[in-house]
N, C-alpha and C positions, 0 to 999 in steps of 0.2 A: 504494500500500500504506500501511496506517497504521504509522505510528511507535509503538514499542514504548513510549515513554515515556508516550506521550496513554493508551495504556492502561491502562499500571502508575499517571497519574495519574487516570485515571477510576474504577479500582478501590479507589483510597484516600479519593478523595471520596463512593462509596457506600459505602466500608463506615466513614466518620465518619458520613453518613447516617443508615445502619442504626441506630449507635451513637442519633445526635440523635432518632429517632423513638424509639428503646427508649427511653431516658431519659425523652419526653414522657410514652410510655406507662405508664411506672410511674409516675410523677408524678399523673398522673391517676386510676393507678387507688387510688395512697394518698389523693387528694382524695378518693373517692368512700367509701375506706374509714372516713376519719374522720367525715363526713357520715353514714352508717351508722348506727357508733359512736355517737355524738352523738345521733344521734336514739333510737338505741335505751337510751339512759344518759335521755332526756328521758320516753321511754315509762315505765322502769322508774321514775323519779321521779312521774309521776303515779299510776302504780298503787299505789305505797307511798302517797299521801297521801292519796288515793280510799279504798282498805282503812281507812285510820285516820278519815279523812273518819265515814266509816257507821259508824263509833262514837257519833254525836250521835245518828246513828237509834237506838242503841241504847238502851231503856226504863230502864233502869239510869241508865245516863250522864242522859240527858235529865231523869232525875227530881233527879239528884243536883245539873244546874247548876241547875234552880226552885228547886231548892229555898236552895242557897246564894246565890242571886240574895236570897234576903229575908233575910237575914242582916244583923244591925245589932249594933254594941261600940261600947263607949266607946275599951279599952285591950286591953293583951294577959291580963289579969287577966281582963277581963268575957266577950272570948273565951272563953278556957278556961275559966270557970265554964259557960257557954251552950253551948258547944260544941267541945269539947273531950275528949281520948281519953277519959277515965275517968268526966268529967260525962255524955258525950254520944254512946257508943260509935258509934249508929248516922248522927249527923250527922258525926260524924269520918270513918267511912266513905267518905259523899257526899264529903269535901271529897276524901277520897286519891285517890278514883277520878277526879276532875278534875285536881287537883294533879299525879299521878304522869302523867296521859296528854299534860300539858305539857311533863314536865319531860324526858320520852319525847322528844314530837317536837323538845324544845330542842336535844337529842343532836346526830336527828340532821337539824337543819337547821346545827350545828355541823360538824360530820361530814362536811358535804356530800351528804350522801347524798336531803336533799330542797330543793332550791330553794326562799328561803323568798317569791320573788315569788309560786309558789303557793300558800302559807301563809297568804300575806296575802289573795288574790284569795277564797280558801272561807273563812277565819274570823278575818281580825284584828281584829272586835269581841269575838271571844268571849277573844283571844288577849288583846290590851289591856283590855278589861274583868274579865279574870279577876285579872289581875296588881293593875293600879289597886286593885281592890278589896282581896283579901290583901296587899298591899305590906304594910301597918303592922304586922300581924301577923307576917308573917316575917321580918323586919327584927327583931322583938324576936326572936323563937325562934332565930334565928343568934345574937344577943346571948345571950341567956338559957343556951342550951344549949349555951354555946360550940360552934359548928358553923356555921361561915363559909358552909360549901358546901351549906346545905338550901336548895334549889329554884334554883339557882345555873344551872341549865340554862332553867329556866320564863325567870327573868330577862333570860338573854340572849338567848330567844327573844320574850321584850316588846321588848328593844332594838332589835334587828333590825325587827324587825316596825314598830316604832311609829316610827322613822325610815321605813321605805314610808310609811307612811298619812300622816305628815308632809309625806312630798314631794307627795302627792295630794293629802292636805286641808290645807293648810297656816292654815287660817281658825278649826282646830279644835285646841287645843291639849293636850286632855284630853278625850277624847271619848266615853270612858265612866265617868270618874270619877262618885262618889256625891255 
């Protein structure tokens, strides 16, 4: 006959068992959940930059970077006579609509809300190049118009950004300046 004890200890080591497989199984199934999670946070990050992406398709946007692409100043002075709100309504325009959709995605690569190694992979020529170019300019108009924080997001999305492309192109230290 068996002993009463081999019993009562065979019943304690399945049901630590039981115990040790449950445990695994949650364990795994919270792996599988974060993996999910993650990817689904990875999905919804490309589709926001995609959407914003085919803004350069847009005929608007596209005419408005050509066109501030030919843009040439001396100073913040010669700016604002050439193009500037009151001189140049409709070149003002062009520049908000590039300006403001930087300063947008500056947000939210801040934010977290968009990884900015994608940022860089679709546009950090146009991200570096845009900055390079207006730096001088808005550097005065923080000064000028006392307002430290105009395009305060564009900027830190050049930072971001142009430390990626550094670490890529490191041969190239300026690489859309004029």
């Amino acid at each position: 006959m068996v002993d009463i004890t081999i019993l009562q200890s065979i019943s304690y080591i399945a049901g630590a068992l039981g115990v040790c497989v449950a445990a695994v199984y949650y364990m795994m199934t919270l792996k599988a959940q974060q993996n999910n999670m993650k990817q689904t946070l990875e999905t919804r990050q490309a589709q926001i930059l995609m959407s914003l992406y085919s803004k350069f398709q847009d005929p608007e946007f596209a005419d408005a970077w050509e066109e501030v692409q030919t843009w040439e100043w001396k100073d913040y002075d010669d700016f604002t006579a050439k193009y500037g709100r009151k001189s140049s309504p409709e070149k003002y325009r062009q520049l908000t609509v590039i300006g403001n959709f930087f300063e947008g995605l500056g947000v939210l690569v801040k934010r977290g809300f968009i990884d900015p190694t994608l940022v860089d992979d679709l546009m950090s020529m146009y991200v570096i190049g845009f900055w390079q170019k207006m730096e001088p300019y808005l550097r005065e108009v923080r000064v000028r118009l006392n307002s430290p924080t105009t395009a305060e997001y564009m900027e830190y999305l050049y930072d971001v950004i142009y430390k990626i492309w550094m670490q890529q192109h490191p041969e190239t230290p300026k690489p859309f300046s004029q």
